[in-house]
N, C-alpha and C positions, 0 to 999 in steps of 0.2 A: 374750568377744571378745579374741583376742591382740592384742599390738600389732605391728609390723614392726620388728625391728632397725634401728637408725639405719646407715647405710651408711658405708663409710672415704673417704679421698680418693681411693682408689685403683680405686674403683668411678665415677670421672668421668673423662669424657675432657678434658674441655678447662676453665681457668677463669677468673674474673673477677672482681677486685676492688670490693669494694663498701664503701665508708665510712659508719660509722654518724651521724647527726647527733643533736643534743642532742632536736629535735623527734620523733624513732622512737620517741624512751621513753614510754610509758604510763604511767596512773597508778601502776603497781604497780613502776614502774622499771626494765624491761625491755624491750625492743621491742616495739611490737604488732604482732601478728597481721597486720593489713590493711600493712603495712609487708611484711611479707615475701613476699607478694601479688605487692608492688608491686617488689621485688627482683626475685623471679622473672621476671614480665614482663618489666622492664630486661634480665635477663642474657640472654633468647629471643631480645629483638627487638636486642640487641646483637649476636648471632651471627648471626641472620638478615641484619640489614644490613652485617653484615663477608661475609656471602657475598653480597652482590650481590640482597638481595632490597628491593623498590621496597613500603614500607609505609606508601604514602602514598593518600589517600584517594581519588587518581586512578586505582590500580593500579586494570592489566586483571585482575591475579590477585588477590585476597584470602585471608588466612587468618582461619578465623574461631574465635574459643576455645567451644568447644561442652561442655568440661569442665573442672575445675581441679578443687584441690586439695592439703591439704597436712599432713604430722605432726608435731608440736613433741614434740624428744627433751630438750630443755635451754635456758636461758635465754640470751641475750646482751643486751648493755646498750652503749649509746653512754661511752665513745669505742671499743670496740673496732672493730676493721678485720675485715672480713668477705671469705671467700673463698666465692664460687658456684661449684660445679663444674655441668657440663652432659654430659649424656648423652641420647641417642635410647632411649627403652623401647623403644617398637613403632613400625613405619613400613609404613603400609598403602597402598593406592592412591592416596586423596586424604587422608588423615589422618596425622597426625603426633602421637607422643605424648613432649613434652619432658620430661624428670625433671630438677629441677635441687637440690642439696647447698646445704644452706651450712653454712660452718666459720668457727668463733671462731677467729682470729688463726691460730694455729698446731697447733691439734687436728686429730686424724685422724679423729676420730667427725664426722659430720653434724647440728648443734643442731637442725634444720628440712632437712624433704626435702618437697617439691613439685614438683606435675607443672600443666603444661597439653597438653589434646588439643586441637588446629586440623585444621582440614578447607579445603583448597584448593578455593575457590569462584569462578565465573566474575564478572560483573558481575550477574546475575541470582541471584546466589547459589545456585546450582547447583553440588553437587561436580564439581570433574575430578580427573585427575589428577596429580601432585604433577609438577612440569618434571623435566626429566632432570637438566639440571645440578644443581636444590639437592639432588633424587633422593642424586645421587651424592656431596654435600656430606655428608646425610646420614647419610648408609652410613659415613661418616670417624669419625664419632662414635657411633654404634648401640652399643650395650651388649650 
């Protein structure tokens, strides 16, 4: 089994600052794993509610994460400052597949690359399809 090259910064569209705390580090002195999970999400639903999307447990629309995922190319450790970059992989009818980078301080390589797929569900949890305007949000940042 290959692994995937770590991606540069130049393969994200847009990004977002992420500070490390003392509590990220694992026994082994490096960030864990469920930590960078938990970045990802932040950096998703950071861009979704900078576009104007309602992620709150009343929304008519929901997204729902129906896959994730992620590859560790290298360590990172608290205090460093972390940079998420974000990009659309694939953008289907109701499905959205986020890719998002992260970068130690000032590296070009990517230490950890993850994704989540969301599928735009009604109140019934039924896919639709994706609204036009975040549609076209989207499209801003598609890879």
């Amino acid at each position: 089994m290959s692994r995937p090259q770590p991606q540069p910064r130049s393969a994200y569209r847009v990004f977002f600052p992420m500070q490390t705390r003392w509590d990220d580090n694992d026994l082994y002195g490096h960030i864990n794993n469920v930590t960078y999970m938990k970045f990802i999400d932040t950096v998703v639903s950071r861009w979704q509610t900078g576009q104007g999307v309602d992620l709150g447990a009343d929304a008519d629309l929901r997204y729902l994460v129906v896959e994730s995922g992620a590859t560790y190319h290298s360590e990172a450790r608290f205090p460093e400052a972390l940079h998420a970059g974000l990009r659309i992989g694939r953008l289907g009818n109701s499905s959205v597949r986020y890719e998002v980078g992260i970068f130690r301080e000032d590296d070009e390589i990517a230490c950890v690359e993850g994704f989540f797929i969301q599928v735009a569900v009604d109140r019934d949890t039924r896919p639709v399809p994706v609204p036009a305007g975040l549609r076209a949000a989207l499209e801003t940042i598609l890879a």
